[in-house]
C-alpha positions as a printed NumPy array, in Angstrom:
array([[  1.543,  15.003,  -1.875],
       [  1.43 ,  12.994,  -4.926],
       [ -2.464,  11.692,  -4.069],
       [ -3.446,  15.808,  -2.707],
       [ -3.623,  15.295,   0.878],
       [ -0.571,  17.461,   1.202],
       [  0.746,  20.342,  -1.054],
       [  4.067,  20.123,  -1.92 ],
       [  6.477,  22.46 ,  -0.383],
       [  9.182,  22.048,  -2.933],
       [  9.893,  19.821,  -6.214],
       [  7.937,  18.726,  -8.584],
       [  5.248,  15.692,  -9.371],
       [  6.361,  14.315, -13.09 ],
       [  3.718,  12.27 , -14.727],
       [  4.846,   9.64 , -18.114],
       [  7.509,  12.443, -18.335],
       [  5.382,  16.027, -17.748],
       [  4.97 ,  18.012, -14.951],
       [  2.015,  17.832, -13.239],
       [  0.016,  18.715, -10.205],
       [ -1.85 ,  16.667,  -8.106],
       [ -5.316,  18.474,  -7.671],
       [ -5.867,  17.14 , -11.471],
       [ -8.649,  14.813, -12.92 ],
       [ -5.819,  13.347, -14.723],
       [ -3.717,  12.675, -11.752],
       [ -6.953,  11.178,  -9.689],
       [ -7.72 ,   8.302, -12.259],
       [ -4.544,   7.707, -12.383],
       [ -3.724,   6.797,  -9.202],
       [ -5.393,   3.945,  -6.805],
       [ -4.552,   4.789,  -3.436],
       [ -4.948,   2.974,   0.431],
       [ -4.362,   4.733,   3.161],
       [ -2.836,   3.876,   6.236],
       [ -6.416,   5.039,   7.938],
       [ -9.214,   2.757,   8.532],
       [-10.994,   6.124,   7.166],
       [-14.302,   5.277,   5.024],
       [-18.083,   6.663,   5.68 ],
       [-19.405,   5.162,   8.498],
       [-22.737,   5.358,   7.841],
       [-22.979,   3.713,   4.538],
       [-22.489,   0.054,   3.784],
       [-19.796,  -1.275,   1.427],
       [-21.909,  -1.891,  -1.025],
       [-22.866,   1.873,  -1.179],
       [-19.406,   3.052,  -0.162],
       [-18.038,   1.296,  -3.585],
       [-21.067,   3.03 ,  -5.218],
       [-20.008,   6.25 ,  -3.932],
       [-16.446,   5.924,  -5.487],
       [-17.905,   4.528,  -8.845],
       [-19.765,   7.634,  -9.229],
       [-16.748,  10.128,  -8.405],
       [-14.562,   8.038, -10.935],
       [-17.77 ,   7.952, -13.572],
       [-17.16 ,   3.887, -14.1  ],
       [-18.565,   2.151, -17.123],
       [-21.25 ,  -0.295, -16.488],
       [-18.28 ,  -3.296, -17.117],
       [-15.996,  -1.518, -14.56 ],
       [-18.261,  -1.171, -11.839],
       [-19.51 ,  -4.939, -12.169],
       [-15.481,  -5.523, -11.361],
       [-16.562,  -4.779,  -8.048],
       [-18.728,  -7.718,  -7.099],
       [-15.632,  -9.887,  -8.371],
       [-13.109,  -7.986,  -5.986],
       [-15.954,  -8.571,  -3.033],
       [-15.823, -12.241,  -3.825],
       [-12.136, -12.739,  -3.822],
       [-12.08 , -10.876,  -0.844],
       [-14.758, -12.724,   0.886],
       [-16.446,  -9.567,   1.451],
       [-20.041, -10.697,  -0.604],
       [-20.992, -11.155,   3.337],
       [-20.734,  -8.302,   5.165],
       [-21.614,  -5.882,   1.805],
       [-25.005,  -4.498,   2.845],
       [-23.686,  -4.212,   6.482],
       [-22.753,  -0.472,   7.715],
       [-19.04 ,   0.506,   7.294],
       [-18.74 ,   1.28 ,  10.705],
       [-19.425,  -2.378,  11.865],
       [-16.592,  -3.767,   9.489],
       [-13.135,  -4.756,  11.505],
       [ -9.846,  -3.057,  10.726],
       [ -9.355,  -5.941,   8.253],
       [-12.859,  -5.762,   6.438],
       [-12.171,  -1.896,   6.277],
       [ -8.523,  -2.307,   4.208],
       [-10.281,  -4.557,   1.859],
       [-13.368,  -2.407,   1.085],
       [-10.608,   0.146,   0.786],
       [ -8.279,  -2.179,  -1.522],
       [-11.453,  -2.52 ,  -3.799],
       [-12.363,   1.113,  -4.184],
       [ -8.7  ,   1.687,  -5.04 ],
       [ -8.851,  -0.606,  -7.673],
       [-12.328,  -0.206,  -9.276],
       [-11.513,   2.487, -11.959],
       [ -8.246,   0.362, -13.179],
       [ -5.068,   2.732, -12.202],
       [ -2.1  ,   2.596, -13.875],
       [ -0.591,   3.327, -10.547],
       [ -1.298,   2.204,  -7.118],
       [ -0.016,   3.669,  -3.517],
       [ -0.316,   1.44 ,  -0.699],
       [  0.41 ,   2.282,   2.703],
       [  0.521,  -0.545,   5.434],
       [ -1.393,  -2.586,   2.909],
       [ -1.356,  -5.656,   4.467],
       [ -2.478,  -4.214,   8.688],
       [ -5.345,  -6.171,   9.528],
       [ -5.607,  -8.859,   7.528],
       [ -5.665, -12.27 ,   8.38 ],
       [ -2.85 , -14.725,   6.713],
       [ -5.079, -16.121,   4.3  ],
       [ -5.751, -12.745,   2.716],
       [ -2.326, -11.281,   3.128],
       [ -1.349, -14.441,   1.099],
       [ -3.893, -13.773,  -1.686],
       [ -3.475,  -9.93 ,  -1.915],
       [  0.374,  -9.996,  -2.701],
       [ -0.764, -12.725,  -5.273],
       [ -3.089, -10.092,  -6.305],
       [ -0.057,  -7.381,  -6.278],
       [  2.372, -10.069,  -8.33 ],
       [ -0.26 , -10.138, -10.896],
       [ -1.255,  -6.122, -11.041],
       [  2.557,  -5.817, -11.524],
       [  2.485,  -8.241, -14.196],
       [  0.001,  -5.998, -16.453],
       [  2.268,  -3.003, -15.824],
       [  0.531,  -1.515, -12.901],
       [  3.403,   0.478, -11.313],
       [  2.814,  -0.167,  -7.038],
       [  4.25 ,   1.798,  -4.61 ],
       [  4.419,   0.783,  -1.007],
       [  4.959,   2.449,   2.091],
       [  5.568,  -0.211,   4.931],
       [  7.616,  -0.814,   7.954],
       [  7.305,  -4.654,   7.045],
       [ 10.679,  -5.456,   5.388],
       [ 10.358,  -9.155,   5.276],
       [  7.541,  -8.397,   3.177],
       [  9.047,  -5.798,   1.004],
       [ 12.096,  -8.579,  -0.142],
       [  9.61 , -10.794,  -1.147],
       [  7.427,  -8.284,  -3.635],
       [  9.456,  -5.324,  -4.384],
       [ 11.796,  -4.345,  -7.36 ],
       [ 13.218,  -1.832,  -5.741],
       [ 13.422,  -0.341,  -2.574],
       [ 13.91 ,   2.957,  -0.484],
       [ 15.481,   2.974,   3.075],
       [ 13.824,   6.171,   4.797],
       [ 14.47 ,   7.457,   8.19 ],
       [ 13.158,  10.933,   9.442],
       [ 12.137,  11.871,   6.153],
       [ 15.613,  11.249,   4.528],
       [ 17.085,   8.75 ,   1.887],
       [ 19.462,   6.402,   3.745],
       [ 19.86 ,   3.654,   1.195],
       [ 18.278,   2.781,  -2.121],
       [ 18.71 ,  -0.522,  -5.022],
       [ 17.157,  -3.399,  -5.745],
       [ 16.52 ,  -6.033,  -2.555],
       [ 19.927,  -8.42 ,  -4.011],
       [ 21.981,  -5.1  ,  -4.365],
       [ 21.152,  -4.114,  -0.27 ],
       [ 21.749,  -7.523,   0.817],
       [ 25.07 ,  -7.7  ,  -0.868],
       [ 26.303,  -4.101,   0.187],
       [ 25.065,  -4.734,   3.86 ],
       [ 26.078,  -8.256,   4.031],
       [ 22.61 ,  -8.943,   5.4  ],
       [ 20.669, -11.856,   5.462],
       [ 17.57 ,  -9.957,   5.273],
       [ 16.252,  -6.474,   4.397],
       [ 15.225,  -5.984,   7.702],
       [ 18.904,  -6.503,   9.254],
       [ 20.231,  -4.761,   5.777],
       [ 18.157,  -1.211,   7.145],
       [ 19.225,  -1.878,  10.976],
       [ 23.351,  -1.774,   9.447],
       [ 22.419,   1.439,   7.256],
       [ 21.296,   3.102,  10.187],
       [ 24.33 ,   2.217,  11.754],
       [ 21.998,   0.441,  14.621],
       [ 24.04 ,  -3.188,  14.991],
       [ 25.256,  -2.079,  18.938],
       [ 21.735,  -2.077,  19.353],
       [ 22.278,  -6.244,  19.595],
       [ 25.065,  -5.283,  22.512],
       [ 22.351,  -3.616,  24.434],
       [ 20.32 ,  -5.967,  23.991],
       [ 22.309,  -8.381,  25.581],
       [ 23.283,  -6.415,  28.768],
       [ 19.521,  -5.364,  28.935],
       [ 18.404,  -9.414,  29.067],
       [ 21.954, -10.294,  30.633],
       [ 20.181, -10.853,  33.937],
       [ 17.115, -12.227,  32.862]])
């Protein structure tokens, strides 16, 4: 909803303290988005696919050249003339990572950001995250990975089947739970610890 994909069936989107909706020009530069999807355009290369989005955003001549810098740090300078559709899953979130970035959001929404990519680049992307944050780029990440989320996030939201369970800063979970991870934290929320007992009479014969 908040990037279009969806309309909203009830609420409201509030934007720096207004009300806004999400079909706006204002709302599309403001927001750097990756998808879940390996969706991109097949039949271009990633050179022209980041050409494509510099022209939808309009870019100035300094932002675009940004995007031979992100292909570099992403090892990408490689495979940047070859077709999209020829790029692994991994290639594909970092072509995608780099579009979402060219036109400088003040906001970024990452889902699954890190599926696909090898350690070395998961590594340097949540350096790359630590620093966005740093310059007051507000992320939001939709993951299932919550070893990952203790490590980068501020704050975090327990979902499960489209409800709030559990919300507070990574320390404040940890402490209420009495979990040694966020991962064992969400597993108590849901109430799930006899899952451990059947787990044991499951592998008791094993």
């Amino acid at each position: 909803m908040l990037v279009g994909l969806f309309p909203p069936t009830a609420g409201s989107i509030v934007l720096d303290g207004e009300e806004t909706q999400s079909e706006t020009p204002q709302m599309k530069h403001v927001f750097g988005f990756v998808p879940d999807s390996q969706e991109v355009i097949p039949h271009l290369t990633g050179w022209e696919y980041l050409q494509f989005i510099q022209r939808i955003y309009g870019l100035s001549a300094e932002q675009w050249s940004l995007a031979n810098e992100y292909l570099a740090l992403l090892h990408m300078e490689a495979k940047a003339q070859d077709l999209l559709e020829t790029y692994s899953h991994g290639q594909r979130k970092k072509v995608q990572l780099i579009a979402a970035l060219q036109h400088q959001p003040e906001l970024l929404l990452l889902d699954e950001p890190f599926s696909g990519l090898d350690p070395e680049m998961i590594a340097l992307v949540k350096r790359l995250l630590r620093k966005l944050r740093e310059r007051g780029v507000g992320i939001l990440i939709s993951t299932h990975d919550l070893l990952m989320v203790g490590e980068l996030c501020d704050h975090v939201i327990f979902l499960n089947q489209g409800g709030v369970v559990a919300t507070g800063e990574p320390e404040q979970l940890l402490t209420c739970y009495g979990a040694a991870n966020l991962e064992e934290a969400f597993l108590k929320a849901l109430g799930l610890e006899e899952q451990e007992e059947a787990l044991e009479r499951v592998l008791a014969d094993f």
